[in-house]
C-alpha positions in Angstrom: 3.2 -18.7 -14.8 4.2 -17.7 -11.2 8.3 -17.0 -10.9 9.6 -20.0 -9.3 12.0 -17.8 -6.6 9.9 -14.6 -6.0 11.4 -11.7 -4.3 10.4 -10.5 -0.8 8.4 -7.9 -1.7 6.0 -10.5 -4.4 6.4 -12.8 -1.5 4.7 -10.2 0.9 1.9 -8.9 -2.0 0.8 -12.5 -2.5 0.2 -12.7 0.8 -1.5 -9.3 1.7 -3.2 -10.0 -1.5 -4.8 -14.0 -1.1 -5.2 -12.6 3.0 -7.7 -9.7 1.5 -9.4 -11.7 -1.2 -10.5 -14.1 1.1 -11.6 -11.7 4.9 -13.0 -9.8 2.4 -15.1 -12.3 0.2 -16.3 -14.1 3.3 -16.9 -11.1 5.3 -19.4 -10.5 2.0 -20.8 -13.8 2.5 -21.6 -12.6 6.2 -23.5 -9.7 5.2 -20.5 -6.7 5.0 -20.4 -6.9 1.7 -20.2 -3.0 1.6 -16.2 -3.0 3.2 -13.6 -2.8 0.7 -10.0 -3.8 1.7 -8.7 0.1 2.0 -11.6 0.3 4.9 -9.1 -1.8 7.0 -6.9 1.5 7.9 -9.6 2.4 10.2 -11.7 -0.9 10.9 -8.1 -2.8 11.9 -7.0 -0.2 14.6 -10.7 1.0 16.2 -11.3 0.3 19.6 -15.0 -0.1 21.2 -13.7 3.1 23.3 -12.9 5.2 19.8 -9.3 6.3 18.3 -8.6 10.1 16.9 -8.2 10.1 13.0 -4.0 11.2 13.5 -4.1 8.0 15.6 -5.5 6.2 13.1 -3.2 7.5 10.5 0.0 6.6 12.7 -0.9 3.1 13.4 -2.3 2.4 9.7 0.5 4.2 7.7 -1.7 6.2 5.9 -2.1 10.2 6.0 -4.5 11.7 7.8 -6.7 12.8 5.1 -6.9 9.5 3.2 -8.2 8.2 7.0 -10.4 11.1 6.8 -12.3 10.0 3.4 -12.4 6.4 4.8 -14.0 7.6 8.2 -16.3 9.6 5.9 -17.1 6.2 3.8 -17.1 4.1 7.0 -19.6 6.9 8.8 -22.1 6.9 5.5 -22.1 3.0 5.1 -22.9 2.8 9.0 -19.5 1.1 10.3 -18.5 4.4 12.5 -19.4 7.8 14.0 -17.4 10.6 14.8 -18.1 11.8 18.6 -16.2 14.5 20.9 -12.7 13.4 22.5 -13.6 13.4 26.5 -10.1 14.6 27.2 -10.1 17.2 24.0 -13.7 18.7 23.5 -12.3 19.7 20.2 -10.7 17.2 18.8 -12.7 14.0 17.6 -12.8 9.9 18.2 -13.8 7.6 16.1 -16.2 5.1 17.1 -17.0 1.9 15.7 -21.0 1.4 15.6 -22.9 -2.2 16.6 -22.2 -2.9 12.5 -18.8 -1.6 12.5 -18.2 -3.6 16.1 -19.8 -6.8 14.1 -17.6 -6.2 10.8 -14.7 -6.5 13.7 -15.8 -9.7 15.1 -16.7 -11.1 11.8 -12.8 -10.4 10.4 -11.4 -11.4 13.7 -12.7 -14.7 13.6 -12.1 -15.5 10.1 -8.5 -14.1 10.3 -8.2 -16.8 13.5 -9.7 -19.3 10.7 -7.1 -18.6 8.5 -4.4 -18.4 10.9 -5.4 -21.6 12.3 -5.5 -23.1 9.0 -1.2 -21.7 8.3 -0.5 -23.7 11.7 -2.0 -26.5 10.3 0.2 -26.4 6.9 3.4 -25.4 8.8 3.1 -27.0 12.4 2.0 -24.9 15.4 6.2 -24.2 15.5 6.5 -23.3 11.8 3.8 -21.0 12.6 5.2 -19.1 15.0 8.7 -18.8 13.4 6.8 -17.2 10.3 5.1 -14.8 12.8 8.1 -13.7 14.7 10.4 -13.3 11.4 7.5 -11.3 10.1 7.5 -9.1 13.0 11.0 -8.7 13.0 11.2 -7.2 9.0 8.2 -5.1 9.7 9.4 -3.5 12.8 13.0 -3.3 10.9 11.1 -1.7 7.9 9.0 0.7 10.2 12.5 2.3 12.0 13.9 2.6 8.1 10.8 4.7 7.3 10.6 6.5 10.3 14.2 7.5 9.9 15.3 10.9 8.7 17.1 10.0 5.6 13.2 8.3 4.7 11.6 11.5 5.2 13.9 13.5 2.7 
């Protein structure tokens, strides 16, 4: 039986959770079958130019060396490659492949899908009170972890 006045943080799981189930089953469908949900800390923040691993780990939230074993995954199963930094010869970007650039298109549009489809439920208004009250408690929650007393 669900709980008829879920907290915030059930609120936000259900969501991240039903979001994921469903990119994730139809990106199957669409023949990336091979992604798992964890792969979106590097497939959500690539750029066709490439993105350095500590990059990576800033924007996703993740440390570097769980972005490292994904890139690693990602690299085997195809969706990336690792190639020198033009401004850094020693440092590294990651580079999202013709698959890994399809797996992007292929979750960008269904994401749009979905989106579309919460516009529809709520009203094009509705919709984009949800999005900006969203980005207001993310942002808020990002300062709180990236303040000192967080990092004790």
């Amino acid at each position: 039986m669900l709980a008829r006045n879920p907290d915030l943080g059930i609120l936000a799981a259900r969501l991240l959770f039903g979001l994921q189930g469903e990119v994730f089953g139809r990106l199957a469908d669409r023949g990336h079958g091979d992604v798992r949900p964890r792969h979106g800390a590097v497939l959500g923040f690539l750029d066709a130019r490439g993105v350095r691993a500590t990059e990576l780990a800033r924007l996703s939230g993740r440390h570097k060396q769980i972005i490292g074993r994904l890139v690693d995954e990602l690299e085997e199963l195809g969706y990336v490659k690792r190639r020198p930094d033009p401004a850094d010869r020693r440092a590294k970007l990651v580079v999202p492949t013709e698959r890994g650039l399809d797996e992007q298109r292929q979750a960008d549009e269904i994401i749009a899908e979905i989106e579309r489809r919460h516009a529809a439920t709520l009203g094009e208004a509705g919709y984009a009170q949800l999005r900006s009250a969203l980005m207001i408690i993310t942002d808020a929650a990002a300062l709180v972890d990236a303040s000192p007393a967080s990092s004790e």
